[in-house]
Each structure stands twice: as C-alpha cells, then as structure tokens.
Backbone as CSV, one residue per row, in Angstrom:
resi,resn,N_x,N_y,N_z,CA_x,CA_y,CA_z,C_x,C_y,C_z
1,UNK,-168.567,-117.021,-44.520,-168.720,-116.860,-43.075,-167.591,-117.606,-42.387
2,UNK,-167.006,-116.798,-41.377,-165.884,-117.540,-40.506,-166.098,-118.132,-39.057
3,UNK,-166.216,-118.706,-38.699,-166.377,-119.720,-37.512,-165.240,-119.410,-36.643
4,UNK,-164.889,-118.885,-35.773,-163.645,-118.804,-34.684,-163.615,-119.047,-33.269
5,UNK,-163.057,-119.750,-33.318,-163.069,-120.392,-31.975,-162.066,-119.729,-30.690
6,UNK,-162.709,-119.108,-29.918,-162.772,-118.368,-29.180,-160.848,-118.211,-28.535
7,UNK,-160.515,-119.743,-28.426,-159.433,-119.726,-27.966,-158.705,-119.279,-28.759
8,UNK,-158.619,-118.632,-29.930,-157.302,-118.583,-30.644,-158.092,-117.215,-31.187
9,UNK,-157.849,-116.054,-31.054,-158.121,-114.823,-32.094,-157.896,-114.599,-33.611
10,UNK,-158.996,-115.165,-34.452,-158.798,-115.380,-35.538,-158.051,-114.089,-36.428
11,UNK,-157.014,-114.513,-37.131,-156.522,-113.461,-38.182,-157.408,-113.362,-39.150
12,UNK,-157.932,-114.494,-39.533,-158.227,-114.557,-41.512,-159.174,-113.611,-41.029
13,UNK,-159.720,-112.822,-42.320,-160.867,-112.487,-42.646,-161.635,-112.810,-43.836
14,UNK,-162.753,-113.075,-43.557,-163.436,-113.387,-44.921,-163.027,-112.367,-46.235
15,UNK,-162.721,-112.333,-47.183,-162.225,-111.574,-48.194,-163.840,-110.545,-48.925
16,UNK,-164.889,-110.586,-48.674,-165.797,-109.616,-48.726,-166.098,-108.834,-47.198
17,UNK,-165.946,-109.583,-46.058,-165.896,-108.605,-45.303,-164.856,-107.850,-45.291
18,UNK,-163.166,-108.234,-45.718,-162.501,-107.477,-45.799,-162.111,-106.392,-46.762
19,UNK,-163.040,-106.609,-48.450,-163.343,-105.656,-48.894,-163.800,-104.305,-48.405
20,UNK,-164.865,-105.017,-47.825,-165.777,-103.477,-46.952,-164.691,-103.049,-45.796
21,UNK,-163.947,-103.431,-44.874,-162.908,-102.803,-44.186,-162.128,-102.111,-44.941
22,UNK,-161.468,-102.957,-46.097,-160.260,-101.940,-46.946,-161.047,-100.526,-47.564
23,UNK,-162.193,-100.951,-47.785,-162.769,-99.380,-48.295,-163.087,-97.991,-47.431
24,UNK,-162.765,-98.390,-46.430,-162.975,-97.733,-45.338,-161.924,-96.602,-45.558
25,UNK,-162.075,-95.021,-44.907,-160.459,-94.722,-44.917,-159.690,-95.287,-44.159
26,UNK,-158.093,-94.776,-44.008,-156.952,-94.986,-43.214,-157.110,-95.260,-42.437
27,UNK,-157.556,-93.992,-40.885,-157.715,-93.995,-40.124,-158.966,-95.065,-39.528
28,UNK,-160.069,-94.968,-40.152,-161.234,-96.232,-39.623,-161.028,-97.377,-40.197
29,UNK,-160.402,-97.701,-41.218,-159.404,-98.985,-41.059,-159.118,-99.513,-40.283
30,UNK,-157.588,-99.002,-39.690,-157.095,-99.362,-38.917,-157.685,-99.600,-37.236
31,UNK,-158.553,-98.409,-36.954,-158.965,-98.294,-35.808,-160.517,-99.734,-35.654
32,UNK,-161.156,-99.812,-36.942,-161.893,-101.195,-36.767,-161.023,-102.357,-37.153
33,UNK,-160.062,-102.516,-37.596,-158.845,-103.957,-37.085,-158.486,-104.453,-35.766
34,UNK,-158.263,-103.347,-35.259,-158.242,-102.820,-33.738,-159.487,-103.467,-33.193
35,UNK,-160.612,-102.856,-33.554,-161.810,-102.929,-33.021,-162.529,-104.895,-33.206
36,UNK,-162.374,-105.083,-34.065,-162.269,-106.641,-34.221,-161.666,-107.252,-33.408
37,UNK,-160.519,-107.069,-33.331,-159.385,-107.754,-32.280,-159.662,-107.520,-31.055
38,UNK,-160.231,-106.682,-30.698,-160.688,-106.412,-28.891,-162.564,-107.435,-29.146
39,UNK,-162.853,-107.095,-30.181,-164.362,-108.017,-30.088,-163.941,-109.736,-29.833
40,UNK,-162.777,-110.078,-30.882,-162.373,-111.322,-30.673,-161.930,-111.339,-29.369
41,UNK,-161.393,-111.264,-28.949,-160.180,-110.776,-27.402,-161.068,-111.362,-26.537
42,UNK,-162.095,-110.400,-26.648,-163.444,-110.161,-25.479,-163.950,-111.527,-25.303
43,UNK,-164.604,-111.819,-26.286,-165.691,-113.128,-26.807,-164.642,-114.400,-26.012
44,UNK,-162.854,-114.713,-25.979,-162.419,-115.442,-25.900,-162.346,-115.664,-24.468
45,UNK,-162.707,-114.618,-23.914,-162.486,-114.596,-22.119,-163.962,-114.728,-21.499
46,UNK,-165.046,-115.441,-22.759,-166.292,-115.495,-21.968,-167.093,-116.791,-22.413
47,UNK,-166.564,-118.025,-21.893,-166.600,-119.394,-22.402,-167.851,-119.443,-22.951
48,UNK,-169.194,-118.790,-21.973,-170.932,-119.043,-22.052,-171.185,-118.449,-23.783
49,UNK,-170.103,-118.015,-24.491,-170.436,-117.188,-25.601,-170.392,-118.336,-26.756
50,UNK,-169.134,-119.084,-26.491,-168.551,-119.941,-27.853,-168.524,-119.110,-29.321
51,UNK,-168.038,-120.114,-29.834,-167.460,-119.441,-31.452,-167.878,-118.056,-31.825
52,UNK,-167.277,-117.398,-32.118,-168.220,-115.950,-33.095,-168.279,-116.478,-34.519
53,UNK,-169.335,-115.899,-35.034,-169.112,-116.445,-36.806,-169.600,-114.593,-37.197
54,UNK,-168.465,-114.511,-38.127,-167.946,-112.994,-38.977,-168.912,-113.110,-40.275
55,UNK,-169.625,-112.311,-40.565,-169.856,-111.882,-41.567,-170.466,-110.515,-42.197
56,UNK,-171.288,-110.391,-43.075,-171.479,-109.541,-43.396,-172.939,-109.326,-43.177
57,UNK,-173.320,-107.777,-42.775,-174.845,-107.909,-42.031,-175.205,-106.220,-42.799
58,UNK,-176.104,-106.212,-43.734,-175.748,-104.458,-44.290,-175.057,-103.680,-44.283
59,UNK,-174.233,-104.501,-44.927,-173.021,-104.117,-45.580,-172.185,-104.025,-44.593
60,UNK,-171.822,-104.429,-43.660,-171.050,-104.110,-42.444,-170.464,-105.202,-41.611
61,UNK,-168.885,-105.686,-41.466,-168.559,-106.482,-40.512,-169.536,-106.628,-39.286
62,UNK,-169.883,-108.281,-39.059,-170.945,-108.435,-37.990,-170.590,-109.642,-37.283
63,UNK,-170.498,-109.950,-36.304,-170.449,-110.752,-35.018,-171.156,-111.075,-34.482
64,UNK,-171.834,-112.692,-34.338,-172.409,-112.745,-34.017,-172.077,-114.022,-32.823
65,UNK,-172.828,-114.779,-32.159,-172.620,-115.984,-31.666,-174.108,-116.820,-31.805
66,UNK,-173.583,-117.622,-32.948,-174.765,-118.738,-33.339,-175.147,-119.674,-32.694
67,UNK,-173.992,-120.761,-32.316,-174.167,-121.490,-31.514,-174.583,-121.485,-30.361
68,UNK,-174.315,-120.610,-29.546,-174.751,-120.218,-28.139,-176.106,-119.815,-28.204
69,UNK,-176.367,-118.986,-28.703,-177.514,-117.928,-28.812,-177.105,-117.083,-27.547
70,UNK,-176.172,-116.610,-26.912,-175.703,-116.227,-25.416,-175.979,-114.658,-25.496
71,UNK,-175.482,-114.032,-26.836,-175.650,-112.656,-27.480,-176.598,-112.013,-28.766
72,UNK,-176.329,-110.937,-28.800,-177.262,-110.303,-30.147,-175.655,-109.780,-30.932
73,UNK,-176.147,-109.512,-32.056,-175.280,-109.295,-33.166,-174.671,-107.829,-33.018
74,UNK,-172.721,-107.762,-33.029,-172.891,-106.730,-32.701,-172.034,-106.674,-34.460
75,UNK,-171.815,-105.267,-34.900,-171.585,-104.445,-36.074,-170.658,-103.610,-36.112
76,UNK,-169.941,-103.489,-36.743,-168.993,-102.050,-37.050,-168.712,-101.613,-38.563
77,UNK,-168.987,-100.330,-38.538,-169.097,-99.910,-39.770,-168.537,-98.321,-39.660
78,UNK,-168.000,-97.700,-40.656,-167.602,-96.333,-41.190,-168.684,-95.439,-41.148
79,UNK,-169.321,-94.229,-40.454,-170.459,-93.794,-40.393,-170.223,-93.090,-42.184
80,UNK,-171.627,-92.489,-41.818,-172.296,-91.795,-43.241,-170.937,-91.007,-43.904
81,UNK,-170.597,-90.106,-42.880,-169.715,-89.123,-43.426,-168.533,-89.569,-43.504
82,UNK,-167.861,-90.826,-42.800,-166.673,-91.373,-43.108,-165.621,-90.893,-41.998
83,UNK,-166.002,-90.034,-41.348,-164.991,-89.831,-40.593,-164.624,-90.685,-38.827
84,UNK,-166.162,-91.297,-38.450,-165.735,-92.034,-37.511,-166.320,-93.969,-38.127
85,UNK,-165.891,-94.565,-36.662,-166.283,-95.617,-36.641,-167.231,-95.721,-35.683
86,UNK,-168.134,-97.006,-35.917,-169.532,-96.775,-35.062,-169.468,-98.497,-35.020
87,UNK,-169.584,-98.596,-33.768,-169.842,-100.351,-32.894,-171.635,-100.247,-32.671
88,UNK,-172.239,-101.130,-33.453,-173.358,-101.356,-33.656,-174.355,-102.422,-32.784
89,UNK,-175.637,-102.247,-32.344,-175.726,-102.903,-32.184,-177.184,-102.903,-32.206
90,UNK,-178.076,-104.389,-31.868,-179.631,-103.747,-31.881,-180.348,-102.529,-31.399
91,UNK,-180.716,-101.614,-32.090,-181.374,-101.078,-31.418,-182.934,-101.306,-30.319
92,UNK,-183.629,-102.648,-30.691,-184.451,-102.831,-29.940,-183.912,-103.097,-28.315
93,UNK,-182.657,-103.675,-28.532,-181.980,-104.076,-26.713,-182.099,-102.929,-26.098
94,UNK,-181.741,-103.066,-24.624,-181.565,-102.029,-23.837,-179.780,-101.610,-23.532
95,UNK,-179.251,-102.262,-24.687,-178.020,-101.798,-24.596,-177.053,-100.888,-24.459
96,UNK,-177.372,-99.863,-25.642,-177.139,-98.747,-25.555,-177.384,-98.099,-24.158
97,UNK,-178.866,-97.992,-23.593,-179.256,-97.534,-22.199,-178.079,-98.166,-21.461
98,UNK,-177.882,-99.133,-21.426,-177.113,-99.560,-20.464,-175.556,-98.758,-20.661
99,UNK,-174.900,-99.115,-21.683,-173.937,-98.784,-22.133,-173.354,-96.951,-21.403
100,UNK,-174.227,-96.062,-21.664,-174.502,-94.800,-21.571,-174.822,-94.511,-19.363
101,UNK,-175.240,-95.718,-19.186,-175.391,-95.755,-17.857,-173.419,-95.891,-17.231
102,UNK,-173.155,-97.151,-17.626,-171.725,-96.332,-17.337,-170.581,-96.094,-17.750
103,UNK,-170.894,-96.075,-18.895,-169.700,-94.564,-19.544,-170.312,-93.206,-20.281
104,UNK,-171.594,-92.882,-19.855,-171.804,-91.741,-20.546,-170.325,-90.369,-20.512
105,UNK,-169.628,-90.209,-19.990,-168.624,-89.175,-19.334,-167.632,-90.087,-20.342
106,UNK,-167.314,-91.242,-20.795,-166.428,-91.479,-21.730,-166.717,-92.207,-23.285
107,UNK,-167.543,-91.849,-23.186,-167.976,-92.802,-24.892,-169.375,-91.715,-25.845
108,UNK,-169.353,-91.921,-26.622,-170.366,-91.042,-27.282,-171.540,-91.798,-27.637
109,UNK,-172.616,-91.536,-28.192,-173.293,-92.290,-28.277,-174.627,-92.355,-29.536
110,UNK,-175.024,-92.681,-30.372,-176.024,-92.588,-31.371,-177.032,-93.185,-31.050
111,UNK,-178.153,-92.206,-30.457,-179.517,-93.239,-30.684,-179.355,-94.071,-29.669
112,UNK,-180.212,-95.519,-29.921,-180.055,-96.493,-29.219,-178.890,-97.197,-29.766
113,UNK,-178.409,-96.921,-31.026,-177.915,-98.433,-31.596,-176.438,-98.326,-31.851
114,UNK,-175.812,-97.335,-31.625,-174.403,-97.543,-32.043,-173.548,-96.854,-30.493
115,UNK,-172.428,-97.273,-30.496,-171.402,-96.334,-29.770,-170.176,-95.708,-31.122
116,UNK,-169.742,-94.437,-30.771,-169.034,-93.567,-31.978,-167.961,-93.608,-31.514
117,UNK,-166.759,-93.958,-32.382,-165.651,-93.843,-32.107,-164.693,-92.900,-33.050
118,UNK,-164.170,-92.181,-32.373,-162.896,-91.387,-33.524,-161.792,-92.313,-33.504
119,UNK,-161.358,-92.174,-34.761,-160.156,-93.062,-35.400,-159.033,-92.755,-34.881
120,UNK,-158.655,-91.295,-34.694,-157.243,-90.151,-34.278,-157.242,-90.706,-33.129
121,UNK,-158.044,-91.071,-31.923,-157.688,-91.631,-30.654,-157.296,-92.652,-30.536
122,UNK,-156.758,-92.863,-29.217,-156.880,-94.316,-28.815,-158.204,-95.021,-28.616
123,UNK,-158.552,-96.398,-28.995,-159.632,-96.599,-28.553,-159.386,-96.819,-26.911
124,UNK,-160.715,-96.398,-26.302,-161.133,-96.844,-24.834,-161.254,-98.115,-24.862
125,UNK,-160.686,-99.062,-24.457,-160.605,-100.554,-24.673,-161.203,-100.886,-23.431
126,UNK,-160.859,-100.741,-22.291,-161.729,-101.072,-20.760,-163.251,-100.968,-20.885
127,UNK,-164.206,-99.831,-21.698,-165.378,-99.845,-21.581,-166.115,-100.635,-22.800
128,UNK,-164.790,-100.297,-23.727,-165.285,-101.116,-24.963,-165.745,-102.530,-24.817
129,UNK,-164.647,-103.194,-24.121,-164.460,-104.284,-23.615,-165.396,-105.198,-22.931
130,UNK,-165.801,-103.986,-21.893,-167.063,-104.532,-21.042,-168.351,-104.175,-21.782
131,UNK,-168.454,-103.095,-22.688,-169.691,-103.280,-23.495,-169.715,-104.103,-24.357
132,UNK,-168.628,-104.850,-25.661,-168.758,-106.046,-26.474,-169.040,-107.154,-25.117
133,UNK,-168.501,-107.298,-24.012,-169.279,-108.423,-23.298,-170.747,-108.694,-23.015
134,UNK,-170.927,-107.125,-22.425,-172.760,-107.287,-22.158,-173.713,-107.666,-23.707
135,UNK,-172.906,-107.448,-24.627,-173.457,-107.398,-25.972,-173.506,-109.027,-26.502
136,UNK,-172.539,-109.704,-26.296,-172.069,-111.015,-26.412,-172.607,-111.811,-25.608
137,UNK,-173.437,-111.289,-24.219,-174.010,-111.822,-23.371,-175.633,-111.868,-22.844
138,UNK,-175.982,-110.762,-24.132,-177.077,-110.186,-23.775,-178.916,-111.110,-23.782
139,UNK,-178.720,-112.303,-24.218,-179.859,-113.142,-24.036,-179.448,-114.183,-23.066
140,UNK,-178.885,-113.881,-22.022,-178.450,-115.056,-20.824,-179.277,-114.540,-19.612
141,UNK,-179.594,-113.373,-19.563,-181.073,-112.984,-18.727,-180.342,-112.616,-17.702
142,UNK,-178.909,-111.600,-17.278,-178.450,-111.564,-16.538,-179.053,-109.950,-15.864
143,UNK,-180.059,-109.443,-16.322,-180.454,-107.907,-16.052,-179.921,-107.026,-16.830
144,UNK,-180.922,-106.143,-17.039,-180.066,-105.024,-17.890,-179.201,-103.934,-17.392
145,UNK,-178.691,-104.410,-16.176,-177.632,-103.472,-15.408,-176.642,-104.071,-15.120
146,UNK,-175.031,-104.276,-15.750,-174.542,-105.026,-15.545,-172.778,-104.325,-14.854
C-alpha cells in the first residue's frame, strides 16, 4: 500500500497494483495512467481529503483516503470485455445519481457504480475532475447535489 501525500503526485506504483494496470490492454493502460494522475491531481487541490493510500480492492487499482475518512473508495479497472475503462465507485452512494445529474449529455454511465470511459478518446478531465472530487469528498455531509 502507498501513502501519498497530496502535495506531490505520486509516480511509484505499488508493483501488484501495477501488475494489474500492465495487464490491461494498450489503450486502457495508458488511458488509466492518465486516469490516476487526474485522481492524484484532484485529491491534491482538496486539503479536507489528505493522503490517498493506493491499493488493491478486487482486483482493481483503488483510492482511497484513510486518514481523513473525507471520501469513499474510488476504483478503476478494464471492464469485462476489455475494451473500456470504468472509474468505480460505491454503488450504495448517491454518486453516480449525482454524477449523471450533471454530465449525463457527456459521460456514460453503468448502474449506480461506475462511470465508462473509452480509451481512443480524450479523457473528459473537467467532469472527471469534479466527479473524483465529490467522490473524495463524499462523507463531509456537503449534500448530494454538488
């Protein structure tokens, strides 16, 4: 497990979570490296969060913030079929709802618990951005409309 401290966007990766990334294909590779780096990014511009600690959560890169307790655990993983990437998160929250409240017109969506990303694009980093926050923020009791 990696401990990162918010101010500095950690490079290392734990070497079993980065197993499960390298197995990934090409394209969702690269596009969850990406996707890490905007989760770190995020987390560093929101002091109430402190450290993320990286590990592995069924089978899947996971983020969490321990110390704080400020958020719920968010996830990214290679879906079933391999062709996209999927940003995870509880499904019991009202996250997703929220999430879908405002970007339904730009983000896709699974269920309650994941947002879907294609690899071939750019990621949407502006909504991404503000959804790893509400996610990182989500036991601070700020409403579920944010």
């Amino acid at each position: 497990m990696i401990l990162c401290d918010n101010e500095q966007i950690s490079e290392q990766i734990e070497p079993e979570v980065r197993a499960v990334i390298d197995s990934w294909s090409e394209e969702v590779r690269r596009a969850g490296l990406e996707l890490r780096g905007l989760v770190y990014e995020t987390a560093s511009q929101l002091p109430e969060v402190g450290p993320l600690s990286e590990m592995l959560k069924w089978n899947q890169p996971a983020y969490l913030v321990k110390q704080t307790g400020a958020g719920t655990t968010i996830r990214m993983g290679q879906t079933k079929n391999g062709s996209r990437l999927g940003l995870y998160v509880h499904c019991q929250t009202t996250l997703v709802d929220t999430f879908r409240l405002h970007y339904c017109d730009q983000l896709e969506f699974e269920k309650k618990r994941a947002i879907l990303l294609d690899p071939g694009l750019e990621l949407p980093r502006g909504p991404l951005r503000h959804c790893i926050s509400l996610a990182l923020t989500y036991h601070l009791g700020s409403g579920p409309i944010n």
